[in-house]
C-alpha positions in Angstrom: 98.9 61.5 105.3 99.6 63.4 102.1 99.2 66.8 102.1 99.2 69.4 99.6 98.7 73.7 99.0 96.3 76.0 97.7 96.3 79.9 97.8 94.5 82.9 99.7 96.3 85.7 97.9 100.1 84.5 98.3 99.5 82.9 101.8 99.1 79.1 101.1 96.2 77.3 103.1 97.3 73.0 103.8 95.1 70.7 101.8 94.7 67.1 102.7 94.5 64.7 99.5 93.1 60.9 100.4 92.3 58.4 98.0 90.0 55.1 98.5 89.3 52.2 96.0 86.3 50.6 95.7 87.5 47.4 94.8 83.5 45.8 94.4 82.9 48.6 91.4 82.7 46.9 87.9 83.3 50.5 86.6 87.8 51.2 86.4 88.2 55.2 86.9 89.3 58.3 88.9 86.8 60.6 90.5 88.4 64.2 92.0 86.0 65.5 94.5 87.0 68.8 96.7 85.8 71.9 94.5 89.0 71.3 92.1 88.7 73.4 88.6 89.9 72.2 85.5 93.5 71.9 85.6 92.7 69.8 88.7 90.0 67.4 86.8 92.0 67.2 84.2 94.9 65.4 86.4 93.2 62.4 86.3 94.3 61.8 82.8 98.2 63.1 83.7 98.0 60.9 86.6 96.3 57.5 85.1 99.6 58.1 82.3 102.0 58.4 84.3 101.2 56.0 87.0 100.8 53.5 83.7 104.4 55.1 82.2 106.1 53.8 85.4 104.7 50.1 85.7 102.1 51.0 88.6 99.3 48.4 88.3 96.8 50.8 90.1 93.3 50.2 88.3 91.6 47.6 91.0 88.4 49.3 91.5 86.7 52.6 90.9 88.8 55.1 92.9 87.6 58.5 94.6 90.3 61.1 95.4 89.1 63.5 98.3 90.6 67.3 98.7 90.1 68.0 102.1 88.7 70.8 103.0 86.3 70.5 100.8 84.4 73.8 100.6 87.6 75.6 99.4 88.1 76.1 95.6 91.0 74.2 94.2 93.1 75.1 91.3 96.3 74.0 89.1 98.4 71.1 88.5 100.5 70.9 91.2 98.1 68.6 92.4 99.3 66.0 89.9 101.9 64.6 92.0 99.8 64.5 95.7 97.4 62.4 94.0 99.0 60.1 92.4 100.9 59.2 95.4 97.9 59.0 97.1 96.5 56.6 95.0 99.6 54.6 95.1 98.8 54.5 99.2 95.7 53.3 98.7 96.9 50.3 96.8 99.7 49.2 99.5 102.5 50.7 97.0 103.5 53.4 99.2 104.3 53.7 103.1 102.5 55.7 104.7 103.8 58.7 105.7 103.4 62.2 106.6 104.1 64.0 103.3 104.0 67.1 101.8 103.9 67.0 98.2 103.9 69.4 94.8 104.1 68.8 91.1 102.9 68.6 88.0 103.2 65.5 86.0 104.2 64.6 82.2 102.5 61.6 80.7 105.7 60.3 81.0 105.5 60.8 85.0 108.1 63.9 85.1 107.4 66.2 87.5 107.8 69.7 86.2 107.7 73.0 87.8 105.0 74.6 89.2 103.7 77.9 91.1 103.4 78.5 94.8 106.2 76.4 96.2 107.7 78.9 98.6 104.6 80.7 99.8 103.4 76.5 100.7 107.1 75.7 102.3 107.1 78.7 104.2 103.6 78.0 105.8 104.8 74.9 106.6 107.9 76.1 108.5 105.2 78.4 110.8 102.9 75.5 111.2 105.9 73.4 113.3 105.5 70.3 110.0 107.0 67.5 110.9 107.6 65.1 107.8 108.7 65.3 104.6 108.8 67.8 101.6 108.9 66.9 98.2 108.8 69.6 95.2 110.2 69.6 91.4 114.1 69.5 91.1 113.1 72.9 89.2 111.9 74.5 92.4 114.9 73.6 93.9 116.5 77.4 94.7 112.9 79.4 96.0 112.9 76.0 98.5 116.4 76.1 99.6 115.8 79.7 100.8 113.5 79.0 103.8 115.3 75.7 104.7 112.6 73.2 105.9 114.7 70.3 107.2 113.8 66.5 105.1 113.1 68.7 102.2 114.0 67.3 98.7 113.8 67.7 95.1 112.8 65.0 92.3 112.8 64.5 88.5 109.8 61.7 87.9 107.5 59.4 89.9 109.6 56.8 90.4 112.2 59.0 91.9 109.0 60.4 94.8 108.2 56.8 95.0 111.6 55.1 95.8 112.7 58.6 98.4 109.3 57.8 100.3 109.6 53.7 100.3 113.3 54.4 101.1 114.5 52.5 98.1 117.6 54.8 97.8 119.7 57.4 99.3 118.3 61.3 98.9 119.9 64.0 99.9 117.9 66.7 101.4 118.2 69.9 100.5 120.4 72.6 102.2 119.0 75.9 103.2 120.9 78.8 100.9 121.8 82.4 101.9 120.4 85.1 99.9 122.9 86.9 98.3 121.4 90.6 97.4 122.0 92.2 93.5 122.8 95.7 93.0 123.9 95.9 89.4 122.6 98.2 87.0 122.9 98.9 83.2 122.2 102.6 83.9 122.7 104.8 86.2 121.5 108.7 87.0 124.7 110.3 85.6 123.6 109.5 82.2 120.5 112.5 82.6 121.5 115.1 81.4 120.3 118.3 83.2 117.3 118.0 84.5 118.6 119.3 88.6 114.8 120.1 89.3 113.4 116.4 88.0 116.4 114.8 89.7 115.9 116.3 93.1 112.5 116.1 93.3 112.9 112.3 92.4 115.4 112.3 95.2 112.8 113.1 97.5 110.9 110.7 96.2 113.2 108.0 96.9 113.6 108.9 100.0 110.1 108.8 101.4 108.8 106.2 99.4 106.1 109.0 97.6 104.2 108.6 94.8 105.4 110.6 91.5 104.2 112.1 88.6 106.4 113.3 85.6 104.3 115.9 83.3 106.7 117.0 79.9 106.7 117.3 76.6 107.7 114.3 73.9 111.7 113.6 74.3 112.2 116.0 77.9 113.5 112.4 79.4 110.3 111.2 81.9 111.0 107.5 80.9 114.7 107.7 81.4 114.2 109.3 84.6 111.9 106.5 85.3 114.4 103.7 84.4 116.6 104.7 86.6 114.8 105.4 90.0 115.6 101.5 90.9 119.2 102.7 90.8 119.0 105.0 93.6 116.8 102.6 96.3 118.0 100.8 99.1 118.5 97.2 98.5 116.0 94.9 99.8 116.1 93.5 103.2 115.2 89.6 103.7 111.6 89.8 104.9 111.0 92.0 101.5 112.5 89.5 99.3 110.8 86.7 100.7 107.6 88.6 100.5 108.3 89.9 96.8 109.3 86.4 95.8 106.2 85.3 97.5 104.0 87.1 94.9 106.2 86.4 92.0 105.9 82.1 92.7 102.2 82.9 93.1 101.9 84.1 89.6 104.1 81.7 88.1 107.7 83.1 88.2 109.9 80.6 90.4 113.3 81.8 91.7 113.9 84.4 93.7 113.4 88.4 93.6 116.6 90.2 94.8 116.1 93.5 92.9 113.5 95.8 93.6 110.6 95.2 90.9 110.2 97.8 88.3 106.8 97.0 86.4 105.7 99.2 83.2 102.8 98.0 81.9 101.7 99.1 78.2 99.1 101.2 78.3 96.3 98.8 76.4 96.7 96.9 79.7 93.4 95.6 81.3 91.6 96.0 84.7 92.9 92.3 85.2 96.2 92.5 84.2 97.0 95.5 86.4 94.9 94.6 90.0 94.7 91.0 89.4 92.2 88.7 89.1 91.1 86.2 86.2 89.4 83.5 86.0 92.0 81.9 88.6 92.9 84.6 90.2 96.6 85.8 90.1 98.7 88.8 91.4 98.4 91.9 88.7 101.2 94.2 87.7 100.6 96.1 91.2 101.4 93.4 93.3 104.2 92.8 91.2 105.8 95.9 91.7 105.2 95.1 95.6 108.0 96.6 97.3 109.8 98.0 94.0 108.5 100.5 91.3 104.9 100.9 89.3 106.0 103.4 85.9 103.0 104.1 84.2 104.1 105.7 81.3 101.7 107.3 78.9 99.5 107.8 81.5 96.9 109.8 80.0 96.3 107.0 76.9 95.5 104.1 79.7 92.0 103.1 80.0 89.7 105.4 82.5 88.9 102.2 84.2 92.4 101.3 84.4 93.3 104.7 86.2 90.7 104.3 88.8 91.7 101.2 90.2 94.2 102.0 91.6 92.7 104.2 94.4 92.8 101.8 96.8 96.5 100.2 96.4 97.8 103.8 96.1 96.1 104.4 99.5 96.1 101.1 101.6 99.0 99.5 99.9 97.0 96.5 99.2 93.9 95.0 96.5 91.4 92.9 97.3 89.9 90.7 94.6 86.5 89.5 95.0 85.5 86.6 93.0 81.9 84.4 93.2 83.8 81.8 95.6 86.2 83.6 96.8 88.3 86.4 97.9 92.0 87.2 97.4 94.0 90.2 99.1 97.5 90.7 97.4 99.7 93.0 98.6 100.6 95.8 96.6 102.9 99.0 98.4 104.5 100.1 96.1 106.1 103.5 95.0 103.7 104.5 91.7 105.8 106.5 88.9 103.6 108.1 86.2 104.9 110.3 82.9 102.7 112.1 80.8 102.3 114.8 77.7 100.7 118.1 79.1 98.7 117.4 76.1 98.2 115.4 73.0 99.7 117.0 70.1 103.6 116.7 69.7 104.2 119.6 67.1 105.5 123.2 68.4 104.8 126.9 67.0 107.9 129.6 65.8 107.8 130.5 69.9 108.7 127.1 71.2 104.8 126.6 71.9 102.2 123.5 72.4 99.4 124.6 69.8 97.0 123.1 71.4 94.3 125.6 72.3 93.0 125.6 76.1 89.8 123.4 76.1 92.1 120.4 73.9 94.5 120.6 77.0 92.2 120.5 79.5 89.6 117.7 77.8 93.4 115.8 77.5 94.5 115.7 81.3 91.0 115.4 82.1 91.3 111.5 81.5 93.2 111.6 85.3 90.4 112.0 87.6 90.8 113.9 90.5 91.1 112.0 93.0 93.9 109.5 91.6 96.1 113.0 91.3 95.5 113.6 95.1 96.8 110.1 95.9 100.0 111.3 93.9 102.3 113.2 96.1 104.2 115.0 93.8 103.7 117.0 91.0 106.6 117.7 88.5 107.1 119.6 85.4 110.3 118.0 83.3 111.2 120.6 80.5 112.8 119.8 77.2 116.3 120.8 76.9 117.8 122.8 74.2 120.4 122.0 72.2 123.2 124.3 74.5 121.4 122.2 77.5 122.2 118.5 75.4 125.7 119.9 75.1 126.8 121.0 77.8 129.8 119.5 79.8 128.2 119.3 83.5 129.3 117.3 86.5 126.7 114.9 87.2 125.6 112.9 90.4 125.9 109.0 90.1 123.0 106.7 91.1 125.3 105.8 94.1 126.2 109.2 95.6 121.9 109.9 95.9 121.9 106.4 97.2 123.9 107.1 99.8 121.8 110.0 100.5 118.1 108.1 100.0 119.7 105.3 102.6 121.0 108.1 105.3 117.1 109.9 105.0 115.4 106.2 105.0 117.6 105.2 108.3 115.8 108.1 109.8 112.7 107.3 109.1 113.4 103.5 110.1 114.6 104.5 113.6 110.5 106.5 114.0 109.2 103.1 112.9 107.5 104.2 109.8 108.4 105.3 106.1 107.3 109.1 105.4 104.6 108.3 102.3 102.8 105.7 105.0 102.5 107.7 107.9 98.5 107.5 108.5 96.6 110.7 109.0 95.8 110.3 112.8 99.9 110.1 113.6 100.5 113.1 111.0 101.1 115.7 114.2 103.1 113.6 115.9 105.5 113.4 113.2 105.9 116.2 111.2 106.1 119.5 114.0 106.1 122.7 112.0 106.0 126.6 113.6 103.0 129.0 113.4 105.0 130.9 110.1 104.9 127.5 108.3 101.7 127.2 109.7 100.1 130.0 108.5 102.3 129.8 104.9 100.2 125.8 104.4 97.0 127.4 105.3 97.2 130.3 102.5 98.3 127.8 99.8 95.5 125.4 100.8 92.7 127.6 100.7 94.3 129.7 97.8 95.0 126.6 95.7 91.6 124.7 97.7 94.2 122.1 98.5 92.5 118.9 100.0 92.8 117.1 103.3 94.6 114.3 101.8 96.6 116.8 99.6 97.7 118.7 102.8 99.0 115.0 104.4 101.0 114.8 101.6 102.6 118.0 101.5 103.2 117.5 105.5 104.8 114.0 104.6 107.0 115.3 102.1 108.2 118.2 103.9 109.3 115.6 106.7 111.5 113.6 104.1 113.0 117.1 102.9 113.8 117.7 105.8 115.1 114.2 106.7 117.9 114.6 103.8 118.6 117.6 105.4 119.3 115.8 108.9 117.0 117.8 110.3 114.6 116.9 113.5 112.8 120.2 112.7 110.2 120.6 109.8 110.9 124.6 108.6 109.2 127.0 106.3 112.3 126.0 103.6 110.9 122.5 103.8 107.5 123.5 103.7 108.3 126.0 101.2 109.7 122.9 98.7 107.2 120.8 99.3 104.4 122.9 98.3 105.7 123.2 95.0 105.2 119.6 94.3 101.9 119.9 94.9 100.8 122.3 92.1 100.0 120.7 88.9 101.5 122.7 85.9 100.1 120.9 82.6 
């Protein structure tokens, strides 16, 4: 039995590839049968080269290669490799065996790298299989991470061929630890001023909320951006793995050990963010699963664009719904936008935007209403002055707030539950605040006509406030704090 992968969003789903040759049929050919797309119709001509390349007399009849099940869509080359083997057991050239097989072939019968390869091994460790693994020496690090035993790596055809006929000795692939980076070119010391952005971001960090940056041209929005990675928590195991999961998926072997920081220009498509395509992939969100989405610019990205990302900002996941199928991709991540407070980059005598009113508000217009409730906090970053740029200050490094994001983050791991994705039903239970904070939310809400979701999300950040403040307690200073995040100052 040879056995092979395709993909439900990054969890792989076991396909069976069988081959049988007609051996009565005048007509010499492949048929691929299975729902396979192009790339996977198009094998037959890698295959029929490189079986041919490596002295394989395999053209006795008319041969039909099934991909069992058949009703689910197939796509990409890493079928290459399963079915030429599979033809190879048809014709008595290869024991039979219970295989598990990936790769793309070269006319020349190489087998390069392909996508996928740990989200298929590691399906394969839950599903208890018992054989053997074969994937491109290329793919050799993502599968030495989840350390399938009788797992190994080859360069070419013959090389699958002789492991499974036992021709030679292989040596089966040993199972690596994961050895976490933390390095950084930059580092929050090198912002200058700035307390107010710096804190709030802080806050940020710590609860895992969403962010928005509104300043002039030059205040330093991107460079706070750039350097939010610096102050996070490394990743533990399970979010590597399921980082790395989305990143083979799309076509990026190895393995993520940072948190991801994705900036997408802002020409970017509907695709290209959420996913999708013609085969579908992961988009920039899921890419920035478990790590960092900086939108910059975020007024000049398409309307369209904007309002996709309702629901990952809210369930932490996209669904991608094509004619034969649907994909769901993860996608929590912590979303970092920067804006102008409007268009024009020119100042009066006074230090002044001379934009009149309606150009200001026709320019944040662009970010619907709703996407800026899904945004937890609001923050105004002010350009500094030349006395500001100057000035000899002590500044916090990246590790001193890490310490402090880590300390509010072990809190919140020992309730079960980061702050940004506590669900409305548990809100009470969490976040406990006294009838004067109680009656301080409810003026600001009705004042400001503050939402339900907007008044979850000053509730949530007031908890991580008070969580780098070690305290059990959410108070009116909390409360106080965290209402200011919420009122948008363009």
């Amino acid at each position: 039995m040879i056995l092979c992968a395709d993909f439900s969003g990054i969890d792989a789903i076991l396909v069976e590839v069988e081959s049988s040759i007609d051996r009565k049929s005048v007509l010499r050919g492949i048929d691929i049968v299975g729902m396979g797309d192009t790339a996977v119709k198009e094998s037959e001509k890698r295959v029929k080269s490189a079986l041919k390349s490596n002295g394989f007399d395999f053209m006795k009849g008319r041969i039909t290669v099934n991909l069992s099940p058949a009703d689910v869509k197939k796509s990409g080359s890493h079928y290459d490799l399963p079915i030429a083997l599979s033809i190879l057991s048809a014709t008595g050239d290869l024991k039979n065996k219970k295989i598990f097989v990936m790769g793309e072939l070269s006319l020349d019968g190489r087998v390069r790298r392909v996508r996928g390869v740990l989200p298929a091994l590691m399906e394969l460790r839950n599903s208890k299989f018992e054989g053997i693994v074969i994937i491109p020496r290329e793919n050799e690090k993502e599968a030495s991470v989840v350390g399938l035993s009788d797992t190994f790596s080859v360069e070419n055809l013959r090389e699958a061929v002789e492991l499974i006929n036992d021709l030679r000795f292989f040596k089966s692939l040993e199972k690596i630890d994961i050895a976490v980076s933390s390095d950084f070119d930059v580092d929050m010391s090198d912002v200058k001023d700035q307390e107010l952005a710096k804190r709030a971001i802080e806050i940020a960090a710590a609860g895992g909320h969403n962010i928005l940056m509104i300043g002039p041209p030059g205040s330093g929005k991107t460079m706070l951006a750039r350097r939010i990675p610096t102050i996070l928590p490394q990743m533990n195991l399970d979010e590597i793995l399921e980082t790395s999961k989305v990143y083979s998926i799309a076509g990026f072997p190895g393995l993520v050990l940072k948190r991801p920081f994705r900036s997408p220009h802002h020409t970017a498509s509907v695709a290209s963010i959420v996913g999708g395509g013609v085969n579908a992939r992961p988009g920039e969100i899921s890419l920035a699963h478990n790590g960092i989405l900086f939108m910059d610019e975020l007024t000049e990205f398409r309307r369209d664009v904007l309002e996709a990302l309702r629901e990952p900002l809210e369930e932490g996941k996209i669904t991608v719904a094509r004619a034969r199928s649907v994909a769901v991709y993860p996608a929590r991540f912590m979303f970092v936008g920067a804006m102008n407070p409007c268009s024009c980059v020119e100042i009066d005598d006074d230090g002044e935007c001379i934009c009149s009113e309606t150009e200001r508000i026709r320019y944040t217009r662009k970010i619907s209403g709703p996407i800026l409730d899904r945004i937890d906090m609001h923050i105004r970053v002010k350009r500094m002055n030349f006395s500001e740029y100057r000035r000899k200050s002590p500044k916090e490094s990246s590790e001193l707030i890490r310490n402090r994001v880590i300390a509010a983050r072990s809190v919140q791991k020992k309730r079960g539950i980061l702050n940004s994705n506590i669900p409305h039903k548990d809100i009470e239970g969490f976040v406990k605040i006294d009838s004067e904070s109680e009656k301080l939310l409810e003026k600001f809400s009705d004042r400001m006509k503050i939402s339900g979701r907007g008044i979850d999300k000053i509730l949530k950040v007031a908890r991580t406030i008070a969580d780098l403040d070690n305290s059990d307690r959410v108070i009116k200073k909390h409360i106080l704090e965290s209402i200011q995040y919420r009122v948008v100052s363009f």
